[in-house]
PQR file with spaces between the fields and no chain letter, atoms N, CA, C, O and H, PARSE charges and radii, in Angstrom:
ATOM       1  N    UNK     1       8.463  -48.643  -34.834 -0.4000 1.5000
ATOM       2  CA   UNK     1       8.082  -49.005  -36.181 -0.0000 2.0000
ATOM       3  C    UNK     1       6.946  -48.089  -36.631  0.5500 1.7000
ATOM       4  O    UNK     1       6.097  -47.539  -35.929 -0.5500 1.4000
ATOM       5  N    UNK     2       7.096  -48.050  -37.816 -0.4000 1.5000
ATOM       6  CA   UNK     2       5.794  -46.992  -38.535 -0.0000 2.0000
ATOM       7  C    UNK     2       5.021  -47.672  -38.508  0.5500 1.7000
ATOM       8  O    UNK     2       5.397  -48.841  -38.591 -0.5500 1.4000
ATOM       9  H    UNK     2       7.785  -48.497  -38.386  0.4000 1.0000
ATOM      10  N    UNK     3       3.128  -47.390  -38.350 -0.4000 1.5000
ATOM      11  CA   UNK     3       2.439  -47.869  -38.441 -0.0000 2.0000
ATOM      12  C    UNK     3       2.175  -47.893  -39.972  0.5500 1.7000
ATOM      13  O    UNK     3       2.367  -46.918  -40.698 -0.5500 1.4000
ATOM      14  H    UNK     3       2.823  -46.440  -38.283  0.4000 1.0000
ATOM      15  N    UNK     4       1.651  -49.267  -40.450 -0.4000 1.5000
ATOM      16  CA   UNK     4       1.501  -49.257  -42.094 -0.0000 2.0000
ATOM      17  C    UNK     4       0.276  -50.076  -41.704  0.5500 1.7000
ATOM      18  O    UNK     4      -0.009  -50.650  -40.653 -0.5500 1.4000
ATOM      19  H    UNK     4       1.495  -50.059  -39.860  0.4000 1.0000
ATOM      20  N    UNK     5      -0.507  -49.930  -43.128 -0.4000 1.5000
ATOM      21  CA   UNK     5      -1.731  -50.569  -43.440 -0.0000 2.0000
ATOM      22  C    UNK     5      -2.554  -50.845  -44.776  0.5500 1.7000
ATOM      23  O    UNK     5      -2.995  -49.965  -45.516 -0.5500 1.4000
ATOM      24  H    UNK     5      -0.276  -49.463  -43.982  0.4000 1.0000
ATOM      25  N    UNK     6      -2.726  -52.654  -45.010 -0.4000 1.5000
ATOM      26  CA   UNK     6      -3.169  -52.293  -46.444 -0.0000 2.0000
ATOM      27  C    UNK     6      -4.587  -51.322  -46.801  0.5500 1.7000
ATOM      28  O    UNK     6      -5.462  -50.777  -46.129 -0.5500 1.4000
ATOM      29  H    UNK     6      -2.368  -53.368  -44.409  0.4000 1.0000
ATOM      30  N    UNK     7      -4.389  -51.400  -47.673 -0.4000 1.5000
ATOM      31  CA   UNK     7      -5.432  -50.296  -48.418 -0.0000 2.0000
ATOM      32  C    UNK     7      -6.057  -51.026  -49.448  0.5500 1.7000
ATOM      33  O    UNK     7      -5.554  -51.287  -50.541 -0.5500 1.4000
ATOM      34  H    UNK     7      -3.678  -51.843  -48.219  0.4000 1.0000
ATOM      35  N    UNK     8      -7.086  -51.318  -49.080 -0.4000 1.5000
ATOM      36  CA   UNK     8      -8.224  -51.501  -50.017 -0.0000 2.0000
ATOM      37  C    UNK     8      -8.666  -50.908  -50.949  0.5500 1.7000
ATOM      38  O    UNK     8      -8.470  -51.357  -52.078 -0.5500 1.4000
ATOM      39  H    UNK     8      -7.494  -51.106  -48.192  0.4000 1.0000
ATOM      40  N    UNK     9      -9.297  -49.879  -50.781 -0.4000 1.5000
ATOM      41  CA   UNK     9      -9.328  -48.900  -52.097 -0.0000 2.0000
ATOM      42  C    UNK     9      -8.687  -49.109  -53.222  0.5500 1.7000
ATOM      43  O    UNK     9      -7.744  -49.898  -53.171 -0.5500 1.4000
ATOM      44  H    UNK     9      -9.456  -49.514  -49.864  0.4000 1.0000
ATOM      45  N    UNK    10      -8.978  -48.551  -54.356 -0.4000 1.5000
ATOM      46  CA   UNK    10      -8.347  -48.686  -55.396 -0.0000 2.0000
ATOM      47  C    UNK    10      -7.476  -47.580  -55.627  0.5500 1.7000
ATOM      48  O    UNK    10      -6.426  -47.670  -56.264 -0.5500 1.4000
ATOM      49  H    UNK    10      -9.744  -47.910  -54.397  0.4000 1.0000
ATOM      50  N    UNK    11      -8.038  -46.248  -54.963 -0.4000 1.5000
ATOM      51  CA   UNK    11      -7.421  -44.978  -54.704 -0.0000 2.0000
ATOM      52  C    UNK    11      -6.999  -44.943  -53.487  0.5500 1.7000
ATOM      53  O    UNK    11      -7.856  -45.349  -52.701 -0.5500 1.4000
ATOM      54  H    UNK    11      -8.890  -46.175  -54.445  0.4000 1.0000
ATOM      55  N    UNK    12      -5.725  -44.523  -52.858 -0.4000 1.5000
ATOM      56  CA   UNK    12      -5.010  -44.530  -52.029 -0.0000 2.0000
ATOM      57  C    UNK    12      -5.374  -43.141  -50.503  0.5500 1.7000
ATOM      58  O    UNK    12      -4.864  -42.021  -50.473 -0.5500 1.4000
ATOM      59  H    UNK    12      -5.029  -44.194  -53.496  0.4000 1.0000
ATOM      60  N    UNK    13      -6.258  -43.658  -49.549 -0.4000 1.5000
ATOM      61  CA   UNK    13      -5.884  -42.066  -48.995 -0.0000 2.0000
ATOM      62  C    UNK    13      -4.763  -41.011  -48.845  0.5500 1.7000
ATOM      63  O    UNK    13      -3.543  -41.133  -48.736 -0.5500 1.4000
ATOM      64  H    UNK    13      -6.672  -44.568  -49.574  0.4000 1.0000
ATOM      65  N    UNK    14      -5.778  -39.677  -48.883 -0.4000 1.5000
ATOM      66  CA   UNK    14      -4.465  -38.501  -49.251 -0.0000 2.0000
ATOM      67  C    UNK    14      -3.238  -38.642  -48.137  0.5500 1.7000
ATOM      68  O    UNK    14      -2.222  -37.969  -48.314 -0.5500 1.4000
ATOM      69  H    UNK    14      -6.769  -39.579  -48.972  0.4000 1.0000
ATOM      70  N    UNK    15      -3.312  -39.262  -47.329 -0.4000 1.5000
ATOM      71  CA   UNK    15      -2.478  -38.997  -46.058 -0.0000 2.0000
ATOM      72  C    UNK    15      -1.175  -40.575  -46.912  0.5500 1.7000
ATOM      73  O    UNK    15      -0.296  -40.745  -46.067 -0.5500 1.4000
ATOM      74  H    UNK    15      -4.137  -39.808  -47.185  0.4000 1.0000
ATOM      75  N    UNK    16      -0.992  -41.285  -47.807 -0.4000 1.5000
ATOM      76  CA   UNK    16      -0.890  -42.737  -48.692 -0.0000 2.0000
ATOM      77  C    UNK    16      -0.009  -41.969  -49.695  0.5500 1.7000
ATOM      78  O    UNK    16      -0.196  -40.829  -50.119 -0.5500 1.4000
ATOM      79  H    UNK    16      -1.706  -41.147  -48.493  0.4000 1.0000
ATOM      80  N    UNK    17       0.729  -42.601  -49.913 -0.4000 1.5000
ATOM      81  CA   UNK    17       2.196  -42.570  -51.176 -0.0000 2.0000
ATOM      82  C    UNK    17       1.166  -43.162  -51.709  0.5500 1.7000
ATOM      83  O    UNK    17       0.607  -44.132  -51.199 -0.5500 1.4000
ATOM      84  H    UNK    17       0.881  -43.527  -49.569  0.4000 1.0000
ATOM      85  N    UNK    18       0.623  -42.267  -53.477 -0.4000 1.5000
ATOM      86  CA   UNK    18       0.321  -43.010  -54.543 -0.0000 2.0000
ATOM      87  C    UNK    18       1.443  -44.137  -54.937  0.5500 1.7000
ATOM      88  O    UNK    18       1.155  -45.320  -55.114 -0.5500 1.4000
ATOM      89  H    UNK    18       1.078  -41.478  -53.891  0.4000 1.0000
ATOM      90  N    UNK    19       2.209  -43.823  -55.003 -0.4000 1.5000
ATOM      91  CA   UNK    19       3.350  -45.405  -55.359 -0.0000 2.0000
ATOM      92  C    UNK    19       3.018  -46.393  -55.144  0.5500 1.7000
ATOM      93  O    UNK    19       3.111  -47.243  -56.029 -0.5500 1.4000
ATOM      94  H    UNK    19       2.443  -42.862  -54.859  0.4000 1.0000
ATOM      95  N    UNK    20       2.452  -46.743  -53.801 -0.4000 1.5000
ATOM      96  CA   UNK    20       2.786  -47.736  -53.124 -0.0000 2.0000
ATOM      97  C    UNK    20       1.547  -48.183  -52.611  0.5500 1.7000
ATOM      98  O    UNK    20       1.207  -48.297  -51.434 -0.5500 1.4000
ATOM      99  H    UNK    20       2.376  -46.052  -53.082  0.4000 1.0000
ATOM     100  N    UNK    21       0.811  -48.462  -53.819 -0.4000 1.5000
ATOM     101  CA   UNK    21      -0.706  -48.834  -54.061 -0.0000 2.0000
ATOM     102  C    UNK    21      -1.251  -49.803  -52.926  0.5500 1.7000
ATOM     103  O    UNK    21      -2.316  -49.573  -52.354 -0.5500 1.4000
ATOM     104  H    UNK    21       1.087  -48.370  -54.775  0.4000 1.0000
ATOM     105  N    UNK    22      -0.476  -50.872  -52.644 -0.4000 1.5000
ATOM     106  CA   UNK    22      -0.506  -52.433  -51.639 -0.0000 2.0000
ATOM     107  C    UNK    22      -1.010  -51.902  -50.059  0.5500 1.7000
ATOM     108  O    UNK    22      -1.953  -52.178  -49.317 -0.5500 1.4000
ATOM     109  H    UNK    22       0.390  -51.059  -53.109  0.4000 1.0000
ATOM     110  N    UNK    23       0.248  -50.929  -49.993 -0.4000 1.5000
ATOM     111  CA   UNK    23       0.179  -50.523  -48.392 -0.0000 2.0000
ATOM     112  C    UNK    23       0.099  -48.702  -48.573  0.5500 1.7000
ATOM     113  O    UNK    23       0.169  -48.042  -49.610 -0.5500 1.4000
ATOM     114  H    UNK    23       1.015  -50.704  -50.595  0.4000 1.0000
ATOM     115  N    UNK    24      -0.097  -48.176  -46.941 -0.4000 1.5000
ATOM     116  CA   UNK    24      -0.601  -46.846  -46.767 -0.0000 2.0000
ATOM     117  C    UNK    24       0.836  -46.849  -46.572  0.5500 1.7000
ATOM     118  O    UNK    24       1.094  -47.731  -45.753 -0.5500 1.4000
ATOM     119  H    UNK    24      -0.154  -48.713  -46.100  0.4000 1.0000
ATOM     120  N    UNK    25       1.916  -46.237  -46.971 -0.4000 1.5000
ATOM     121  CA   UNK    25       3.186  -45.781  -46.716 -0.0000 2.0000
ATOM     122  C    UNK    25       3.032  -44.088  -46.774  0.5500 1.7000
ATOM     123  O    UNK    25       2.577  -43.422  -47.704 -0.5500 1.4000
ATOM     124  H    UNK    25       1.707  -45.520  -47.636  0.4000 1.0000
ATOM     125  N    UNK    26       3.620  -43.564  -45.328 -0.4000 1.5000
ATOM     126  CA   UNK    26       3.160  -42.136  -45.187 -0.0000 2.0000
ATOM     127  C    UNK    26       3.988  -40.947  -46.605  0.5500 1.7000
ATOM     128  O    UNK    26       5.134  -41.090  -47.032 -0.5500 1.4000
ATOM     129  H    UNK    26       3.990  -44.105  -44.572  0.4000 1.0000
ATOM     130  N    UNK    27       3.404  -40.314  -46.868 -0.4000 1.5000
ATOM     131  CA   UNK    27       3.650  -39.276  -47.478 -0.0000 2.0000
ATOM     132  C    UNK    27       4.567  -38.160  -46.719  0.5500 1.7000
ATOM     133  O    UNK    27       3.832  -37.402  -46.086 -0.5500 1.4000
ATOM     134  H    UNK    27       2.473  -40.198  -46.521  0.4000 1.0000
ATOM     135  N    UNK    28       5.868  -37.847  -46.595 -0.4000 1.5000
ATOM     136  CA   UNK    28       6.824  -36.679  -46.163 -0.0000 2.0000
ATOM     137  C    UNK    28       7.048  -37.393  -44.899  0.5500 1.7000
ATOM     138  O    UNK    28       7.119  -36.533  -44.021 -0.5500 1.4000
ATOM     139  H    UNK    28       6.465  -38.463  -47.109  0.4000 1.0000
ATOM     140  N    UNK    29       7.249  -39.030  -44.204 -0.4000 1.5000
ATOM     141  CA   UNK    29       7.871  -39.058  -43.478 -0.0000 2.0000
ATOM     142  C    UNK    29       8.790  -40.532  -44.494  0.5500 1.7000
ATOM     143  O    UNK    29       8.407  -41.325  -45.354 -0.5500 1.4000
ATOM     144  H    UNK    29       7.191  -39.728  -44.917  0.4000 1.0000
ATOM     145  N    UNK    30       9.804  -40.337  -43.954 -0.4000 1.5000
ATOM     146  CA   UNK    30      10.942  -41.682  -43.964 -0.0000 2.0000
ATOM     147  C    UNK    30      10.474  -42.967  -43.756  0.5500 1.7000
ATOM     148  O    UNK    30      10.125  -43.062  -42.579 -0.5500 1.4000
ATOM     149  H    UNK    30      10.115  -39.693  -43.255  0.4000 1.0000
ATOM     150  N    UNK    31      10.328  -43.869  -44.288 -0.4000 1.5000
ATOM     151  CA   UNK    31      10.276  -45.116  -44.453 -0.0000 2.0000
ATOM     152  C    UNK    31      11.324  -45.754  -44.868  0.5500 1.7000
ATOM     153  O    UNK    31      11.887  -45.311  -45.870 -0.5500 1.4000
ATOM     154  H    UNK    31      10.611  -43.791  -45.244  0.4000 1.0000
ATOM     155  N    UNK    32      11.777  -46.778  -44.305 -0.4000 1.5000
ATOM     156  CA   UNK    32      12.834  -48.156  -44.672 -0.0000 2.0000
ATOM     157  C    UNK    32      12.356  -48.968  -44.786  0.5500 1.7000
ATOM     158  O    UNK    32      11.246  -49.087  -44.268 -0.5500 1.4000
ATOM     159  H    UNK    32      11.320  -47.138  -43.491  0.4000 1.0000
ATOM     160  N    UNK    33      12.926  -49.992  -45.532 -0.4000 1.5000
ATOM     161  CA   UNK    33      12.540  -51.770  -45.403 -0.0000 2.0000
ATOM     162  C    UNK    33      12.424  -52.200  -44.326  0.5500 1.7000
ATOM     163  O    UNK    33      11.421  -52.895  -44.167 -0.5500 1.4000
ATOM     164  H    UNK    33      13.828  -49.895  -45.952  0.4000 1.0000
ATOM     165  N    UNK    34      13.154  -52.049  -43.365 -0.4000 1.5000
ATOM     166  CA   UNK    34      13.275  -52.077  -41.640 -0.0000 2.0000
ATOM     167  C    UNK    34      12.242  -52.348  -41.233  0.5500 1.7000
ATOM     168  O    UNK    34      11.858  -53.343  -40.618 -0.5500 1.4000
ATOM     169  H    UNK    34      13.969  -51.484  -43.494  0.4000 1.0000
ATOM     170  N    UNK    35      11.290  -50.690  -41.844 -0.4000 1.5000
ATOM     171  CA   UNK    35      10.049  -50.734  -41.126 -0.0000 2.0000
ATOM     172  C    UNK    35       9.087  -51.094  -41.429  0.5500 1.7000
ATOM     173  O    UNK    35       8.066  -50.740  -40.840 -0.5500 1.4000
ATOM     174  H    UNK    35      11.602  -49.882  -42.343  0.4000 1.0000
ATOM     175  N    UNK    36       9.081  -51.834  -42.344 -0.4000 1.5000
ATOM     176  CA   UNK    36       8.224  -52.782  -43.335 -0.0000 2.0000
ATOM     177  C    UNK    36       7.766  -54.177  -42.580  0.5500 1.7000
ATOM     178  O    UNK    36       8.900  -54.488  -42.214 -0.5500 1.4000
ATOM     179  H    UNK    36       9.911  -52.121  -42.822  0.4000 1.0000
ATOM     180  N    UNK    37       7.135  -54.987  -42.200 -0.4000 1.5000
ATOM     181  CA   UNK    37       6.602  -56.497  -41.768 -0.0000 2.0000
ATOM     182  C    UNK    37       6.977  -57.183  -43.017  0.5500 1.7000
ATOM     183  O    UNK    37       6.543  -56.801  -44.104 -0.5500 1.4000
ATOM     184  H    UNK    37       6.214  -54.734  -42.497  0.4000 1.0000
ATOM     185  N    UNK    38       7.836  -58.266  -42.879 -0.4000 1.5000
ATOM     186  CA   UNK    38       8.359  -59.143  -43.738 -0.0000 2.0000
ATOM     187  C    UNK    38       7.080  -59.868  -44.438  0.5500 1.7000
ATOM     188  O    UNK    38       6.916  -59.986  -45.652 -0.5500 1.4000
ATOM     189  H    UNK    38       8.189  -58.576  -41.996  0.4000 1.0000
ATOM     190  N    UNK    39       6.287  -60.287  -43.500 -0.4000 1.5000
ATOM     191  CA   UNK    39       5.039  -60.512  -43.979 -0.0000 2.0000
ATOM     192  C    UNK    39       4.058  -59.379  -45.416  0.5500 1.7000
ATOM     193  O    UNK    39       3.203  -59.730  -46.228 -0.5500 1.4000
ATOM     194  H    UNK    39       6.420  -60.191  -42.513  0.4000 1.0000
ATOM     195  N    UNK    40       4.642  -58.132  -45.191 -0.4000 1.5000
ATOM     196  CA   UNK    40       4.072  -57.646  -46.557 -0.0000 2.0000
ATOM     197  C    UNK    40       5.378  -56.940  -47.648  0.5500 1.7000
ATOM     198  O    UNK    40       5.388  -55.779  -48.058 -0.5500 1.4000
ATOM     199  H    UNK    40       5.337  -57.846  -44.530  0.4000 1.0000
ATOM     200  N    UNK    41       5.969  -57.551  -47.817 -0.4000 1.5000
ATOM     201  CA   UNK    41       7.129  -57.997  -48.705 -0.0000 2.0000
ATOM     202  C    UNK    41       7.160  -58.783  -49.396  0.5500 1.7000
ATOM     203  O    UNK    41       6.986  -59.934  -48.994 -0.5500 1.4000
ATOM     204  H    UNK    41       5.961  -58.493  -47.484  0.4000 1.0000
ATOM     205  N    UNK    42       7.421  -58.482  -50.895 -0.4000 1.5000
ATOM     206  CA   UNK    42       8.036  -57.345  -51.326 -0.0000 2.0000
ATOM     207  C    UNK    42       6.785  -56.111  -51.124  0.5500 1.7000
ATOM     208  O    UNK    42       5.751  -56.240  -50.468 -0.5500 1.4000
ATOM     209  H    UNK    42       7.563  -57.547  -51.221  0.4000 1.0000
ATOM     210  N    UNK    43       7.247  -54.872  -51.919 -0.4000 1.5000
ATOM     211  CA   UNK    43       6.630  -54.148  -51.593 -0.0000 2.0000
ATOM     212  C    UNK    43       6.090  -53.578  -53.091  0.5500 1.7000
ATOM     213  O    UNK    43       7.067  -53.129  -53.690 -0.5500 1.4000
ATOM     214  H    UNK    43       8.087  -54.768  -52.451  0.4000 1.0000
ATOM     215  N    UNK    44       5.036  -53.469  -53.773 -0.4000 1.5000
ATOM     216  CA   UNK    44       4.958  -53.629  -55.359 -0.0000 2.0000
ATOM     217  C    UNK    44       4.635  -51.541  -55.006  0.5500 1.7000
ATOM     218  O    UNK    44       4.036  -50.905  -54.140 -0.5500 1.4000
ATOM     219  H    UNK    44       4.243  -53.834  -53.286  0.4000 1.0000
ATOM     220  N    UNK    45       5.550  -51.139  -56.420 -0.4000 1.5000
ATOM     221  CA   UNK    45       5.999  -49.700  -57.094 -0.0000 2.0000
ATOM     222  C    UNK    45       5.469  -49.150  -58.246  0.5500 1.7000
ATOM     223  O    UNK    45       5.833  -49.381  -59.400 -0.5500 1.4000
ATOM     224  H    UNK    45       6.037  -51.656  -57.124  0.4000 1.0000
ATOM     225  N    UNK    46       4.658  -48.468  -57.900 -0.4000 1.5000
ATOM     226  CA   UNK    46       3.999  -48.501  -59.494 -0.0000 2.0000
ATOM     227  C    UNK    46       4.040  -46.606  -59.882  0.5500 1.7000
ATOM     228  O    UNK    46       3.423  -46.148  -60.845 -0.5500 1.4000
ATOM     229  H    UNK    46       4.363  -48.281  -56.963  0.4000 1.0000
ATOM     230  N    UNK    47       4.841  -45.768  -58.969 -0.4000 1.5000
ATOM     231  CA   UNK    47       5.205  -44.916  -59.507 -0.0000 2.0000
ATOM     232  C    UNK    47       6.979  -44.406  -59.090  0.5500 1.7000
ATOM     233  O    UNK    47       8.033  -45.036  -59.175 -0.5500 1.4000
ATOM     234  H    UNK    47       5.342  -46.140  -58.188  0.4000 1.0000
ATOM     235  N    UNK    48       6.660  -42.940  -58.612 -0.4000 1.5000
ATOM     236  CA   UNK    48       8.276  -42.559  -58.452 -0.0000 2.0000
ATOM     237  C    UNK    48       8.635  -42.883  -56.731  0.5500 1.7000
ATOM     238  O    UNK    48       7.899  -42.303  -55.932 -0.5500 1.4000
ATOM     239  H    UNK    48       5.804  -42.428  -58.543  0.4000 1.0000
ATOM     240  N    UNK    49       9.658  -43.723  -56.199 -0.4000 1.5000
ATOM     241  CA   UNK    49       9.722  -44.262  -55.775 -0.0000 2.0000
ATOM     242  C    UNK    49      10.457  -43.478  -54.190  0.5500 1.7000
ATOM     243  O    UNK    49      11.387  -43.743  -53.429 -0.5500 1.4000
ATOM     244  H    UNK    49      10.256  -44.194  -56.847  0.4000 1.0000
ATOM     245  N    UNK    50       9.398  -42.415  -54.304 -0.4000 1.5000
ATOM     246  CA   UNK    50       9.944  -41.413  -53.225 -0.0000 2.0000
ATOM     247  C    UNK    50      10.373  -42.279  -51.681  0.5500 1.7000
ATOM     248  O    UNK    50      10.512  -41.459  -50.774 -0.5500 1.4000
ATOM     249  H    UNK    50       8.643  -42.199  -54.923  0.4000 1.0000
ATOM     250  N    UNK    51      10.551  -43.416  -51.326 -0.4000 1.5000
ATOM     251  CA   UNK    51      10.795  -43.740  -50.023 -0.0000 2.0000
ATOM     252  C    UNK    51      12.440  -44.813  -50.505  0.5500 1.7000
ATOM     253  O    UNK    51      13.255  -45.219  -49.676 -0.5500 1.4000
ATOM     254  H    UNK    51      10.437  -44.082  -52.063  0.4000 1.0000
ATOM     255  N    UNK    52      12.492  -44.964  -51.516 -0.4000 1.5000
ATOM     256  CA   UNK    52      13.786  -45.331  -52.000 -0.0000 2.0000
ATOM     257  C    UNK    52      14.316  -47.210  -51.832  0.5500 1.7000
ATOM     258  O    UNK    52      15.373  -47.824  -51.687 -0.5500 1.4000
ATOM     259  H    UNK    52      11.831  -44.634  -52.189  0.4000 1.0000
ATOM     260  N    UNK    53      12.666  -47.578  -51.979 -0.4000 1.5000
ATOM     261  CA   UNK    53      13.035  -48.985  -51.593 -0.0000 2.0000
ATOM     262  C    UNK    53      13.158  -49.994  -53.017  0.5500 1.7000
ATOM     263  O    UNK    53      13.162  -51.214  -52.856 -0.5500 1.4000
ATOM     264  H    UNK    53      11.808  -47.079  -52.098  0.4000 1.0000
ATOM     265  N    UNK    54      13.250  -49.451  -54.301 -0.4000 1.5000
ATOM     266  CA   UNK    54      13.309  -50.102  -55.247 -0.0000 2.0000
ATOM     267  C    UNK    54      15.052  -49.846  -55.432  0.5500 1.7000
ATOM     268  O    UNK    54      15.568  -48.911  -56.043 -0.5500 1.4000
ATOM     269  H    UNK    54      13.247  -48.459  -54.432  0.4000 1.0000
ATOM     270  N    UNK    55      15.682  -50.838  -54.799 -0.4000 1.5000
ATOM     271  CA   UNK    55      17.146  -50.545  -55.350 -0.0000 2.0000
ATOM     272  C    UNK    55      17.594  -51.158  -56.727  0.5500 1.7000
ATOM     273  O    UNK    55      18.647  -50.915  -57.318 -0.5500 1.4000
ATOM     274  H    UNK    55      15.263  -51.598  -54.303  0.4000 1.0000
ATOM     275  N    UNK    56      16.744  -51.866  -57.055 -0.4000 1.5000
ATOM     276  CA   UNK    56      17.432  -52.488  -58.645 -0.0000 2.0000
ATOM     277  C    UNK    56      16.286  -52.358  -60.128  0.5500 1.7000
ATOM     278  O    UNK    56      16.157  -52.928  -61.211 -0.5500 1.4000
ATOM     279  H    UNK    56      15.889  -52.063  -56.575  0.4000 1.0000
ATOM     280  N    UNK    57      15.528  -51.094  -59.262 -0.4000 1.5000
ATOM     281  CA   UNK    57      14.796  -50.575  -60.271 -0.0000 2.0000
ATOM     282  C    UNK    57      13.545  -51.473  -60.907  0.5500 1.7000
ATOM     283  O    UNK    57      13.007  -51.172  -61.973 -0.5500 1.4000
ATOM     284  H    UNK    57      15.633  -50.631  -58.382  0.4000 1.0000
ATOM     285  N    UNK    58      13.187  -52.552  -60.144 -0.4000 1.5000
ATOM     286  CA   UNK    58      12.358  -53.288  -60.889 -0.0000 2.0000
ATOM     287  C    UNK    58      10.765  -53.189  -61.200  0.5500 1.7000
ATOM     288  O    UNK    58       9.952  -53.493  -62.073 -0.5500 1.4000
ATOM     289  H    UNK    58      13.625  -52.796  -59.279  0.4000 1.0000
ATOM     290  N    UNK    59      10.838  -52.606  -60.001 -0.4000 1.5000
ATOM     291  CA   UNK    59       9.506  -51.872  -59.513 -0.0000 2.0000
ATOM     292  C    UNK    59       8.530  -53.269  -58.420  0.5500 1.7000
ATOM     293  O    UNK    59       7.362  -53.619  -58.248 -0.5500 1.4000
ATOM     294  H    UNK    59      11.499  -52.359  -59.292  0.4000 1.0000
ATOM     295  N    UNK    60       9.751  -53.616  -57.986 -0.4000 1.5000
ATOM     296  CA   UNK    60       9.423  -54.272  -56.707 -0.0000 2.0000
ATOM     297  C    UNK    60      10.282  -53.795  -55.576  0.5500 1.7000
ATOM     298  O    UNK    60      11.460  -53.991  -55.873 -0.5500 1.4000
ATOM     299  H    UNK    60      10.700  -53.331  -58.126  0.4000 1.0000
ATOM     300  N    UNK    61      10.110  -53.073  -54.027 -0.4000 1.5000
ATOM     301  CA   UNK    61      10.943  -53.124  -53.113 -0.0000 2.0000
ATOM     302  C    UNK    61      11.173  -54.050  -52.039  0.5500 1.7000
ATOM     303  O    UNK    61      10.406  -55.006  -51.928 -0.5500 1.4000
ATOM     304  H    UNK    61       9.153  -52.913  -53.786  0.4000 1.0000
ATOM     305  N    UNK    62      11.901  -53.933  -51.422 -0.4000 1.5000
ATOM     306  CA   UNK    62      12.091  -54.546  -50.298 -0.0000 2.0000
ATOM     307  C    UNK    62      11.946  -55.945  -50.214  0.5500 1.7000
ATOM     308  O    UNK    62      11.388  -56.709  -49.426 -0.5500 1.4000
ATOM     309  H    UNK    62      12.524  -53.156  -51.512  0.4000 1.0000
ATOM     310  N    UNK    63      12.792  -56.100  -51.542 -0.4000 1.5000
ATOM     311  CA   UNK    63      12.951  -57.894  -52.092 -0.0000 2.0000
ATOM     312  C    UNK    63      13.778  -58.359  -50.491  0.5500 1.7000
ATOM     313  O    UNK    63      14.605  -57.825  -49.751 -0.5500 1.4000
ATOM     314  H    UNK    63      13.244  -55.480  -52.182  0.4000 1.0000
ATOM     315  N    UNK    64      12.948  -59.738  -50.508 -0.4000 1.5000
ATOM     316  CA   UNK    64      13.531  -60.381  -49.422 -0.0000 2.0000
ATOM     317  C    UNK    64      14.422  -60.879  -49.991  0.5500 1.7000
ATOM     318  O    UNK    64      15.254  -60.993  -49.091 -0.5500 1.4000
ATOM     319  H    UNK    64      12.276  -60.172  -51.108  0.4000 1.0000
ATOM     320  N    UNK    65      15.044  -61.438  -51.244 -0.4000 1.5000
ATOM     321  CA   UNK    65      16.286  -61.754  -52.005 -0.0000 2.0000
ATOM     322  C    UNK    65      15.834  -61.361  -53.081  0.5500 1.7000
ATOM     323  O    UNK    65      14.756  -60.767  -53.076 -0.5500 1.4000
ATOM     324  H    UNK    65      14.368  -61.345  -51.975  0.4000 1.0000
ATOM     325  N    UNK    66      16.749  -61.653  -54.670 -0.4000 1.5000
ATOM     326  CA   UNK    66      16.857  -61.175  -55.921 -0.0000 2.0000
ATOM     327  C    UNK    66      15.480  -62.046  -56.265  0.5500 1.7000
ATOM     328  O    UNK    66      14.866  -62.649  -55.385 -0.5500 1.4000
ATOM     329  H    UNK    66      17.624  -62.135  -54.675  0.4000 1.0000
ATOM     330  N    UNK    67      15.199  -62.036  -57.239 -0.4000 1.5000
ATOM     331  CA   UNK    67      14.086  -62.630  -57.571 -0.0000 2.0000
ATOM     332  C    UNK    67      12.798  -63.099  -56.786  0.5500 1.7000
ATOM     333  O    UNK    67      11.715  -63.418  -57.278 -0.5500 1.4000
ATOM     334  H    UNK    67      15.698  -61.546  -57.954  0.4000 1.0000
ATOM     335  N    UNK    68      13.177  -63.067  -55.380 -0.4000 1.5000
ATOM     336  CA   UNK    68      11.789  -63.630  -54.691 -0.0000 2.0000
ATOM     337  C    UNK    68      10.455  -62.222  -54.041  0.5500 1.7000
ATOM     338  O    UNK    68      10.395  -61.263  -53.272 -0.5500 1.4000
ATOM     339  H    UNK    68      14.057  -62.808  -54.980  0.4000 1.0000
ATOM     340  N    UNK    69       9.334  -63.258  -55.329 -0.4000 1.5000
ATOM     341  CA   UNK    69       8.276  -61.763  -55.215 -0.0000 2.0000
ATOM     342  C    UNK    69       6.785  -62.753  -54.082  0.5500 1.7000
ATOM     343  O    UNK    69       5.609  -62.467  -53.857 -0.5500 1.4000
ATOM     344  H    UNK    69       9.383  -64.038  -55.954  0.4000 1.0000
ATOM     345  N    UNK    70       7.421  -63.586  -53.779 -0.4000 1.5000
ATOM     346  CA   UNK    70       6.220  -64.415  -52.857 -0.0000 2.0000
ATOM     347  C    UNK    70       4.785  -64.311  -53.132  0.5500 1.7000
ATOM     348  O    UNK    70       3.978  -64.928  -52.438 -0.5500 1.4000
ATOM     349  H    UNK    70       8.377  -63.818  -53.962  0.4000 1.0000
């Protein structure tokens, strides 16, 4: 599993997908929902969604079902 971590900051470290403001999701490696902890799900999107986990465009990923943002 990838190591992930929230981020406090309001600005994301450089090594941090600006997208993915909540958690440190790495920049130029692959990420899945997989490798995500259900515990920090969904996953909130607030730019271009370079790791590909917004499938219905909402700008939430890695919905644990349709509508549920916990």
């Amino acid at each position: 599993m990838i190591e992930l971590f929230l981020v406090l900051a309001k600005t994301p470290p450089a090594q941090c997908h600006p997208s993915y403001p909540d958690l440190c999701l790495p920049i130029g490696r692959d990420v899945d929902c997989s490798d995500i902890p259900d515990n920090k799900k969904p996953v909130r999107i607030t730019g271009k969604d370079d790791h590909r986990l917004d499938r219905d465009k909402d700008g939430w990923g890695c919905e644990l079902k349709d509508g549920d943002r916990q």
